[in-house]
VEXNU-886254 format. One record per residue (C-alpha): residue number from 0; residue in three letters; z, x, y. Coordinates in Angstrom, 1 decimal, always signed. Example, Ala and Ser with C-alpha at 12.3 -4.5 7.8 and 13.67 -1.06 7.14 Angstrom:
! VEXNU-886254
PT resi resn      z      x      y
PT    0  ALA   +7.8  +12.3   -4.5
PT    1  SER   +7.1  +13.7   -1.1
//
This chain:
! VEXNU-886254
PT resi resn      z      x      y
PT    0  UNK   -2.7   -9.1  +16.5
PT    1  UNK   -3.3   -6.7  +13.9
PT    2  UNK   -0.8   -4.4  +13.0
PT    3  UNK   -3.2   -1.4  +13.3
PT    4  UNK   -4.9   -2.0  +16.6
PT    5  UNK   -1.3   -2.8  +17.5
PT    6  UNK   -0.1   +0.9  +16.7
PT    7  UNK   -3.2   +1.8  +19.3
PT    8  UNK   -2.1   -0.3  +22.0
PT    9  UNK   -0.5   +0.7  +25.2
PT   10  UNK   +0.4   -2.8  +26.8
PT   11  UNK   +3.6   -3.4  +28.6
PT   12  UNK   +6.5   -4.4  +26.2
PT   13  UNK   +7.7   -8.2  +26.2
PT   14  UNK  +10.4  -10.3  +25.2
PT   15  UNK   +9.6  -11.3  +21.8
PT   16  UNK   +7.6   -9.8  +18.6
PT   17  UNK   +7.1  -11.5  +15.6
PT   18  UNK   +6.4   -9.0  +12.4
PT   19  UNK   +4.6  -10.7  +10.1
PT   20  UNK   +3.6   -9.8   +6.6
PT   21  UNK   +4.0   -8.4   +3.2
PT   22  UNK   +3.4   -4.6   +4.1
PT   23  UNK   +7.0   -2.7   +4.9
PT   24  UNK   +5.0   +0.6   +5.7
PT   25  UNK   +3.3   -1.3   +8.7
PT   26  UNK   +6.4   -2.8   +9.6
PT   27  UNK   +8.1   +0.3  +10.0
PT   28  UNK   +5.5   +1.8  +12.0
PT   29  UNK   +5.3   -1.1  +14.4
PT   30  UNK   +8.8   -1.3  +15.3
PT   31  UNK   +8.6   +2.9  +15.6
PT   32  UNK   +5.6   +1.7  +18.3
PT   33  UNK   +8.0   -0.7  +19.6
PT   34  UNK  +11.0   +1.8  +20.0
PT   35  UNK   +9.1   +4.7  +21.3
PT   36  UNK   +6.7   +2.0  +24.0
PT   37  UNK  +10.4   +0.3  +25.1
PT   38  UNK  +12.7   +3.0  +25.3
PT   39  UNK  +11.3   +6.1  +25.4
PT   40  UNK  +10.5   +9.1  +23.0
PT   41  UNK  +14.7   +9.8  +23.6
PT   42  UNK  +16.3   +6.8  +23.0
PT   43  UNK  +18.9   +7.2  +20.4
PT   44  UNK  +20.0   +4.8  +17.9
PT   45  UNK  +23.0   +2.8  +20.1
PT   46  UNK  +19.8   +1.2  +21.4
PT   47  UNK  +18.5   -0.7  +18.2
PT   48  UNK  +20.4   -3.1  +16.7
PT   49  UNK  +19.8   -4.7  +13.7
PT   50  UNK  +21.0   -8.3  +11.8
PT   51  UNK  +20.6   -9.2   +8.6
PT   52  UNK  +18.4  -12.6   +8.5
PT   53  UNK  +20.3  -14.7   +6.4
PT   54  UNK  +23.8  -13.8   +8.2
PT   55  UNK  +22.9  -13.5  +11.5
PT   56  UNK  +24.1  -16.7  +14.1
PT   57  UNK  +21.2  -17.0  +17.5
PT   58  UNK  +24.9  -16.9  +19.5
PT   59  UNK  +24.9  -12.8  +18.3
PT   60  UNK  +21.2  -12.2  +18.4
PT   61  UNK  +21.5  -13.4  +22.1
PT   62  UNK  +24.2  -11.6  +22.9
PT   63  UNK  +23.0   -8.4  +21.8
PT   64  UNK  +19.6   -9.6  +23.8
PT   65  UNK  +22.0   -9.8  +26.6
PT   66  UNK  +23.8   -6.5  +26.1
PT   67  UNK  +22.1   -3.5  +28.4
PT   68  UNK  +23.1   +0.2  +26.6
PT   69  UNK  +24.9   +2.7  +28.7
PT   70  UNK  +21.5   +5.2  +28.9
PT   71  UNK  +18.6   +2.8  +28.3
PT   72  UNK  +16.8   +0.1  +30.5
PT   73  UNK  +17.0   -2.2  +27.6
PT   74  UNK  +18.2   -3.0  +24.0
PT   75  UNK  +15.7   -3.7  +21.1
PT   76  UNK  +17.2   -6.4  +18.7
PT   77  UNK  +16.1   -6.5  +15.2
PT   78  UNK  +16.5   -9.7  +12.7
PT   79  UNK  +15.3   -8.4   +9.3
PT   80  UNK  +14.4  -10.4   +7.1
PT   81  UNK  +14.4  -13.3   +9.4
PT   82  UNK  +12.8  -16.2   +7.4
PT   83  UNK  +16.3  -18.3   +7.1
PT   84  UNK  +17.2  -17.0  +10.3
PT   85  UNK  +14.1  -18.8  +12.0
PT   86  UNK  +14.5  -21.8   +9.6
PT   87  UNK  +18.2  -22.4  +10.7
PT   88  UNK  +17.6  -21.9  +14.6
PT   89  UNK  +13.9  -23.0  +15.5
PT   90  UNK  +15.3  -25.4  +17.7
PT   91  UNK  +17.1  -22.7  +19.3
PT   92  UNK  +14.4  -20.2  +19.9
PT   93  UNK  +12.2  -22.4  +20.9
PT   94  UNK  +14.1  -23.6  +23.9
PT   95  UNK  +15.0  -19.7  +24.9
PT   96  UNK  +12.0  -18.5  +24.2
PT   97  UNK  +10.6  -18.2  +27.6
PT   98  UNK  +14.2  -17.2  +29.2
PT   99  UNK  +14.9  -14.3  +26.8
PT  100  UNK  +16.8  -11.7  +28.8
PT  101  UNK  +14.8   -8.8  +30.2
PT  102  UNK  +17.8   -6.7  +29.0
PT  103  UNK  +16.4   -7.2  +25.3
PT  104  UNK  +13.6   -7.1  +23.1
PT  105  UNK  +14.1   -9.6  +20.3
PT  106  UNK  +12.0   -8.6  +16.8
PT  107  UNK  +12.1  -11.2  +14.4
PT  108  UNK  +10.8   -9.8  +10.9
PT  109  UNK   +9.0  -12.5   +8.6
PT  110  UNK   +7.2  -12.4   +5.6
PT  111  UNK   +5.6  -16.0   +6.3
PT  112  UNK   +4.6  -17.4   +9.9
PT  113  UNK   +2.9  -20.6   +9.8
PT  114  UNK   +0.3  -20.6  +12.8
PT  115  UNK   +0.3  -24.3  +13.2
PT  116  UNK   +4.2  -24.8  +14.2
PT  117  UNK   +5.4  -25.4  +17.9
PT  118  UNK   +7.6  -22.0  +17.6
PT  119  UNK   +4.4  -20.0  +16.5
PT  120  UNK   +2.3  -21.2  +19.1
PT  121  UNK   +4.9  -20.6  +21.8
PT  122  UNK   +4.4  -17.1  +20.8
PT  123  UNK   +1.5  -15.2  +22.6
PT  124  UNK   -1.0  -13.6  +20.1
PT  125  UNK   -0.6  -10.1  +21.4
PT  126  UNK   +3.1  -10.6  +20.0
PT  127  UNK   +2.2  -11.7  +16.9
PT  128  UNK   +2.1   -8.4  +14.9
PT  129  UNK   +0.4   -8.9  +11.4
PT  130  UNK   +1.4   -6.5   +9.2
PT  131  UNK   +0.0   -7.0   +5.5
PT  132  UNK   -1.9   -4.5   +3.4
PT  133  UNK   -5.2   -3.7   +4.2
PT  134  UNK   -8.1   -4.7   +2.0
PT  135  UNK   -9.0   -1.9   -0.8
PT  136  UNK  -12.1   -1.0   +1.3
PT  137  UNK  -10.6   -0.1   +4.5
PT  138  UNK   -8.0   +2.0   +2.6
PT  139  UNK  -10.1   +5.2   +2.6
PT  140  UNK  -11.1   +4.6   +6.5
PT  141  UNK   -7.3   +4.6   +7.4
PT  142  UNK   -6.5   +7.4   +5.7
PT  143  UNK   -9.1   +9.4   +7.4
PT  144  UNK   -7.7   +7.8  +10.8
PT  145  UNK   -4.4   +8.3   +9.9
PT  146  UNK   -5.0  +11.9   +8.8
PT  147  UNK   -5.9  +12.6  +12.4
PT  148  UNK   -3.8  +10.8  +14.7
PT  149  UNK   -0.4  +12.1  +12.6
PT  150  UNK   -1.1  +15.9  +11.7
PT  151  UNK   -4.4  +16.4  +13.7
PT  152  UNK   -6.0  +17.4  +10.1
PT  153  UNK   -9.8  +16.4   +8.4
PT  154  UNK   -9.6  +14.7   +5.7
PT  155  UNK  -13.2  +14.0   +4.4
PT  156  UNK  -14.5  +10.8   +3.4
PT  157  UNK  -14.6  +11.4   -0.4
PT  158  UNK  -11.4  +13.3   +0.1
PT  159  UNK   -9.8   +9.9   +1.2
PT  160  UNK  -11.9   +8.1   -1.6
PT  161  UNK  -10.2  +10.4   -4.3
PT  162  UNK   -6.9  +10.1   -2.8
PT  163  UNK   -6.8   +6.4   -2.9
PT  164  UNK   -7.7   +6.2   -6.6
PT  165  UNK   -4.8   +8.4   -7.4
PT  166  UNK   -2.1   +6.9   -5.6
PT  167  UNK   -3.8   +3.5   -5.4
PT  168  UNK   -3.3   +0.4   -2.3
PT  169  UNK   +0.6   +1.5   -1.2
PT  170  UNK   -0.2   +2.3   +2.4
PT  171  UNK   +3.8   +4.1   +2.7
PT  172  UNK   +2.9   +6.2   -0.8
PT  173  UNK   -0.5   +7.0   +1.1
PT  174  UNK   +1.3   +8.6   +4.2
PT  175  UNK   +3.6  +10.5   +2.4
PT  176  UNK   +0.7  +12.2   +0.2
PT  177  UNK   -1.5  +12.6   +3.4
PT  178  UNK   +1.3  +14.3   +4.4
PT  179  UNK   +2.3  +16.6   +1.5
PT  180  UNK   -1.5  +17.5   +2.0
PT  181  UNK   -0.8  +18.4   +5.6
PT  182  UNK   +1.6  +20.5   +4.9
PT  183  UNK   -0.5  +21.9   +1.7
PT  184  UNK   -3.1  +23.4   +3.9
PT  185  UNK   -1.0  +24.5   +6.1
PT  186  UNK   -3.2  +26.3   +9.5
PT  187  UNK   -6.3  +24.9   +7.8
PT  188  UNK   -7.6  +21.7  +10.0
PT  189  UNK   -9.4  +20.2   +6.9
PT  190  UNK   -8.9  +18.7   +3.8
PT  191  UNK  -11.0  +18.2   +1.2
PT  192  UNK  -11.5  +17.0   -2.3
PT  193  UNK   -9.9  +19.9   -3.8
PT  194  UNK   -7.3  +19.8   -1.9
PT  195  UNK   -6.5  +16.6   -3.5
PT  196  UNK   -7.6  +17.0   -6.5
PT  197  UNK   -5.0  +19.9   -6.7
PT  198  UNK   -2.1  +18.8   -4.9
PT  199  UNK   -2.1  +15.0   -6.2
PT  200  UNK   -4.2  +14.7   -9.0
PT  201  UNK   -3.5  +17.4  -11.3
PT  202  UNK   -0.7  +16.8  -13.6
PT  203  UNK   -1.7  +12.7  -12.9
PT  204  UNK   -4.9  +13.5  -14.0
PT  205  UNK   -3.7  +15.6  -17.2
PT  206  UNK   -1.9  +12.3  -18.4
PT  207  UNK   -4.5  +10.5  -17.7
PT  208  UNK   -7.0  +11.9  -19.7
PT  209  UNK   -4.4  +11.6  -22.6
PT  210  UNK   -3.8   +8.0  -22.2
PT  211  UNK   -7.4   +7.2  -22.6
PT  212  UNK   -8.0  +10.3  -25.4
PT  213  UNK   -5.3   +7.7  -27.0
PT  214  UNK   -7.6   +4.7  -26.0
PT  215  UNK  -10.7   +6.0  -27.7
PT  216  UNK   -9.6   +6.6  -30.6
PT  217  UNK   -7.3   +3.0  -30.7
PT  218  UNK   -3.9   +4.7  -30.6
PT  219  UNK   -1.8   +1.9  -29.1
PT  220  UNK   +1.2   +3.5  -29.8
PT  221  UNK   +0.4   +7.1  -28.5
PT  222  UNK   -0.8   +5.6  -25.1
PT  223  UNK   +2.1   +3.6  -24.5
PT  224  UNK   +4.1   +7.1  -25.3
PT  225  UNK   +2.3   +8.7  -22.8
PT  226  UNK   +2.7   +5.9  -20.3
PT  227  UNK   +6.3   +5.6  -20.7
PT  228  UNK   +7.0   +9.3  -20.6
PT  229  UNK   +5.4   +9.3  -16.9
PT  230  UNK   +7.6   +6.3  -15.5
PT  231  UNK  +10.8   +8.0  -17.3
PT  232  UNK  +10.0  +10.9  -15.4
PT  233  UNK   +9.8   +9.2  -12.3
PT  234  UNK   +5.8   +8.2  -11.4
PT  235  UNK   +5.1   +5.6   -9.3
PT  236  UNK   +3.6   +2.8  -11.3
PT  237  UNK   +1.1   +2.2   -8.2
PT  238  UNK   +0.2   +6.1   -8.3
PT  239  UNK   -0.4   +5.6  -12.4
PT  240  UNK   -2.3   +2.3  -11.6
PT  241  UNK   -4.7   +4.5   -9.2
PT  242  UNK   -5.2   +7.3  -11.5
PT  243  UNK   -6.1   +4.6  -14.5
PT  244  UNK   -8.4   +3.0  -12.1
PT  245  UNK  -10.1   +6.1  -10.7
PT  246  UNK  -11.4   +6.5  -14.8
PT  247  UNK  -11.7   +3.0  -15.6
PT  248  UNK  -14.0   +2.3  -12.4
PT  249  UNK  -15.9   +5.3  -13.9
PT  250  UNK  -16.1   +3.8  -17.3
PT  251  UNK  -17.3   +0.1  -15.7
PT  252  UNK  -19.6   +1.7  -13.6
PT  253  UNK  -21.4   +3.8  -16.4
PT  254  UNK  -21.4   +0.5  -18.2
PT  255  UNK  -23.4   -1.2  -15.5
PT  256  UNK  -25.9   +2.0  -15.4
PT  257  UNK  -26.7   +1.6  -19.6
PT  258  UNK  -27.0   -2.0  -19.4
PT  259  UNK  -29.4   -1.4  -16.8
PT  260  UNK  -31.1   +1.2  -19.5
PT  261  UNK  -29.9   +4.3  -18.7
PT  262  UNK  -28.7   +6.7  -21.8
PT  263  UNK  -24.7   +6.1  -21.6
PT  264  UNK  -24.2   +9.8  -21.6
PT  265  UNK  -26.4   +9.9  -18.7
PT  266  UNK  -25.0   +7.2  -17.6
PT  267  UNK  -21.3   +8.5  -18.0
PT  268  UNK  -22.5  +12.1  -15.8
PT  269  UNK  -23.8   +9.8  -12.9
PT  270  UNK  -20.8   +7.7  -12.4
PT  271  UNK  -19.0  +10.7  -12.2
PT  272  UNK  -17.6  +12.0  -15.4
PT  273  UNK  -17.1  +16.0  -15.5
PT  274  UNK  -19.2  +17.3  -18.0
PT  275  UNK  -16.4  +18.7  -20.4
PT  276  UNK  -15.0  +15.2  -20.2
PT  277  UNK  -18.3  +13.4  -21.4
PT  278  UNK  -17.4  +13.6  -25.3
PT  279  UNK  -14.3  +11.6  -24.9
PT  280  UNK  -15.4   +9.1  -22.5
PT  281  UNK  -18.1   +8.1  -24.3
PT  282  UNK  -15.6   +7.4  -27.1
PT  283  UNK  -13.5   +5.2  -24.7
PT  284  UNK  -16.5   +3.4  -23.4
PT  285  UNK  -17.6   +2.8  -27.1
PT  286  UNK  -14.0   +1.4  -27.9
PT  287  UNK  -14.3   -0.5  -24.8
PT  288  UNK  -17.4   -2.2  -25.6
PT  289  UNK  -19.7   -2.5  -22.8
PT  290  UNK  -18.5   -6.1  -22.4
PT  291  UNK  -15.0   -5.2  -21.9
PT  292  UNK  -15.9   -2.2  -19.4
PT  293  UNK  -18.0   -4.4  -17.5
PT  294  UNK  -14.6   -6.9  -16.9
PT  295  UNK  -12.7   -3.7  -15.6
PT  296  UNK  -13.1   -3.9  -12.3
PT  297  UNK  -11.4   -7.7  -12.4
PT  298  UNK   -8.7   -6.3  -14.6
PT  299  UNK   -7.8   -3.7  -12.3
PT  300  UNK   -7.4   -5.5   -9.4
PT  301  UNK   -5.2   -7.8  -11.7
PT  302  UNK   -2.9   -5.7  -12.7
PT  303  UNK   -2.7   -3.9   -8.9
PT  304  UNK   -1.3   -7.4   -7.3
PT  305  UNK   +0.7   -8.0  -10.5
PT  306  UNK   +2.1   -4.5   -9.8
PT  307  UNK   +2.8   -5.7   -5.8
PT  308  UNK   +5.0   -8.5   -6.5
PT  309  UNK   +2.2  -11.2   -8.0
PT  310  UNK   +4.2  -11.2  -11.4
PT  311  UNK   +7.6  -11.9  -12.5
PT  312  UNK   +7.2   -8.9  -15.2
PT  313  UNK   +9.3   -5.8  -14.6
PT  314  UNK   +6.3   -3.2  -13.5
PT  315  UNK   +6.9   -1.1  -16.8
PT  316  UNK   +5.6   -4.0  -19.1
PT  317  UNK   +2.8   -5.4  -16.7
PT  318  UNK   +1.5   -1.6  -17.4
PT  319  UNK   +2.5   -1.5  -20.8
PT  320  UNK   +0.3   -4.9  -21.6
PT  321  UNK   -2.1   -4.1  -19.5
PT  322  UNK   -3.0   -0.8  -21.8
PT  323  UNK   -2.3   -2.4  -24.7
PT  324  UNK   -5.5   -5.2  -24.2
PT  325  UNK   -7.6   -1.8  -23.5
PT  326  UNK   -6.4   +0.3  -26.5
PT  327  UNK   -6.3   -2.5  -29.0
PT  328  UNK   -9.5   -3.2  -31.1
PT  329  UNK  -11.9   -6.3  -29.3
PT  330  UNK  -10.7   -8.7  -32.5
PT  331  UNK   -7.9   -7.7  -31.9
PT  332  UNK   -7.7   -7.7  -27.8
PT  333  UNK   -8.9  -11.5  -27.9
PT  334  UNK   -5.8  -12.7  -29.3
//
């Protein structure tokens, strides 16, 4: 089941959940949905227990399992980061899987879950909580949902839009800016572009437009000074990677307007560019080259799963490269 219509859910609790996935923000809310739907909204914390995956023995998982708290019908056990712990006992947990005790609530948390072995399949679907990232264009959509069902607040479509390109595909970074904005607005039930603009893009923005003032006029050096001044002073590298890519889809898209013959500063106003920011971006585009801008959109998503754990590179120099192949001259950027 997906981790989202999961979260809406209200079937009885079983025995056994399997969080799978990539996505720790999911996760977390999950086993909150878990908690709350087993125990109660009062259940305090005697009621979880937690094992590390690659100490725990299936003797003290089951024991826990076994194990009813002094002021709760039942306990919730936790293996996190279970991947060696389900390697080491399969055997195991497949022969107790349909005689776990009602006293317990056994969560086994796992990045991989292969859907063809005997173990997975003994697992019933509705138990099988997926919780990975959600594709780029479904980001905006949640955020909207999520907006609602947490602080019973608006947040517009283009609103969510903006909001995504600043702090870019980190579903956990997401909730925490929805609910900075939240609190922003305070009485007000809705929030809109400016609201994010203001709160979230405004000093992200302001290094932004320096970076890519660098870019234009092939300042390497400069933009990588920039760059490294944000991460020293703390920015996320997936918030910078969604403020680059809220200018850089921009830039691609007014590409794609002149080669369809559209003058590129018209071109530059309809994807978006505010009008006492067309001047520079035209010089960035023309550094660019329209055949570089037209690869952006490839490059971005690139450098986004590098940034997620798809490269070995420390996140400061998957950044730092990646500017450097856009500020460098084309002769220059093909070697």
């Amino acid at each position: 089941m997906d981790s989202l219509a999961f979260l809406k859910s209200t079937a009885a609790i079983g025995p056994l959940y399997v969080l799978f996935g990539d996505e720790a923000f999911l996760k977390r809310q999950a086993l909150l949905a878990l908690r709350a739907r087993a125990l109660g909204p009062d259940a305090d914390d005697q009621t979880v227990a937690t094992h590390a995956g690659d100490k725990a023995t299936f003797a003290a998982v089951y024991d826990e399992l076994q194990t009813v708290p002094f002021f709760a019908p039942r306990r919730i056990v936790v293996v996190e980061g279970a991947d060696p712990f389900v390697t080491r006992y399969r055997a195991q947990l497949e022969k107790h899987i349909d005689r776990l005790p009602p006293s317990g609530v056994l969560v086994l948390d796992v990045k991989t879950w292969a859907a063809n072995t005997r173990l997975a399949k003994m697992v019933a679907s509705a138990a099988t909580i997926i919780c990975k990232a959600a594709p780029a264009y479904k980001l905006a959509p949640w955020c909207v949902e999520w907006a609602a069902a947490q602080h019973q607040k608006q947040l517009t479509s283009p609103a969510a839009g903006l909001l995504v390109d600043l702090v870019g595909a980190e579903m956990g970074l997401l909730d925490q800016e929805i609910l900075k904005l939240a609190i922003y607005v305070g009485e007000r039930k809705r929030i809109d572009v400016a609201d994010v603009d203001r709160l979230v893009g405004n000093n992200r923005a302001e290094s932004t437009w320096k970076v890519f003032d660098a870019l234009g006029a092939g300042q390497p050096a400069e933009a990588l000074t920039i760059l490294d001044r944000a991460l020293d002073q703390g920015e996320e590298p997936l918030k910078i990677i969604g403020a680059f890519s809220m200018q850089l889809r921009r830039l691609a898209q007014a590409a794609r307007l002149a080669t369809q013959g559209t003058n590129l500063r018209a071109a530059l106003t309809q994807a978006g560019i505010p009008p006492f920011a067309v001047d520079s971006a035209e010089k960035q585009l023309r550094h660019l080259t329209r055949r570089r801008a037209l690869r952006l959109y490839d490059q971005l998503l690139e450098v986004n799963m590098d940034v997620r754990g798809g490269s070995p590179l420390p996140e400061r120099t998957i950044l730092e490269r990646f500017l450097l192949r856009l500020a460098l001259p084309v002769a220059e950027s093909r070697s």
